[in-house]
C-alpha positions in Angstrom: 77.7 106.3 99.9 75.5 107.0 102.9 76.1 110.6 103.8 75.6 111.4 107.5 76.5 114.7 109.6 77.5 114.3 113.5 78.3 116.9 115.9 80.4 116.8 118.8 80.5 118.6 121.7 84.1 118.2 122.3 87.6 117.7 121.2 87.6 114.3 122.5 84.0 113.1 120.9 85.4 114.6 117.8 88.5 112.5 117.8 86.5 109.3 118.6 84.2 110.0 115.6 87.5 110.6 113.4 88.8 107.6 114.4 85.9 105.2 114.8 85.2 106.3 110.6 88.8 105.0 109.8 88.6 101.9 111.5 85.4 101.0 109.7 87.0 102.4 106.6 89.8 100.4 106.9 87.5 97.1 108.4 86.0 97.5 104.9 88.7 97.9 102.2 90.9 95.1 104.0 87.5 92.9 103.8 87.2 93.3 99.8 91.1 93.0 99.2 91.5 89.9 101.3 91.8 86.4 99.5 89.0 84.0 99.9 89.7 82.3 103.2 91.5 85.0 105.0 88.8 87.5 105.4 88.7 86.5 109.1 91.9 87.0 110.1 92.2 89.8 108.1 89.8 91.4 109.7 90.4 90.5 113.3 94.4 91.9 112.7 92.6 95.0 111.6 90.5 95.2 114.5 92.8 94.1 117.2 95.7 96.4 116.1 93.8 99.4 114.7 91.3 98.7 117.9 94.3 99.4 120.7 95.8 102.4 118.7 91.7 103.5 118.8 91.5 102.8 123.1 95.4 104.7 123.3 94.3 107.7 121.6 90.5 107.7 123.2 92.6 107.1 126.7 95.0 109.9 125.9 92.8 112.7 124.8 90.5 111.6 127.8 93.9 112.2 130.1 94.9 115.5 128.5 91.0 116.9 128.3 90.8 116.2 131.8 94.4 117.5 132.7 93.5 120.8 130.7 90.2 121.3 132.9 92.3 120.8 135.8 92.9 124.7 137.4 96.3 124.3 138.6 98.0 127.3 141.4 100.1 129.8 139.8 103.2 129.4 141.0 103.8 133.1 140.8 101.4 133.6 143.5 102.8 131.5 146.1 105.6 133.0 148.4 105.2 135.6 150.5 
């Protein structure tokens, strides 16, 4: 096991990180459990499904970290 330590800065880089380790995690048990001959496709369903639930959540959080930052008027204050 190659033991590495990473620091974020954000929510969002954190996430990524997170999510990029289980992808690779997953990449590489589905690799050894797959029958001779199917590693390739095995590995490209992994990546292709596991890949656009990777892009949603990046896309999400992006959305939401941005839509937090966003100072939006108090409705309390307007009127008059």
């Amino acid at each position: 096991m190659v033991t590495k330590t990473f620091q974020t800065d954000t929510a969002l880089e954190a996430l990524l990180v997170e999510q990029a380790i289980l992808l690779a995690r997953n990449l590489q048990s589905e690799g050894e459990a797959a029958p001779h001959g199917q590693v390739l496709a095995r590995l490209e369903s992994v990546v292709l499904q596991q890949g656009r639930e990777f892009q949603r959540l990046a896309l999400q959080a992006a959305i939401q970290t941005r839509a937090d930052a966003v100072d939006l008027p108090d409705a309390s204050k307007k009127g008059g």
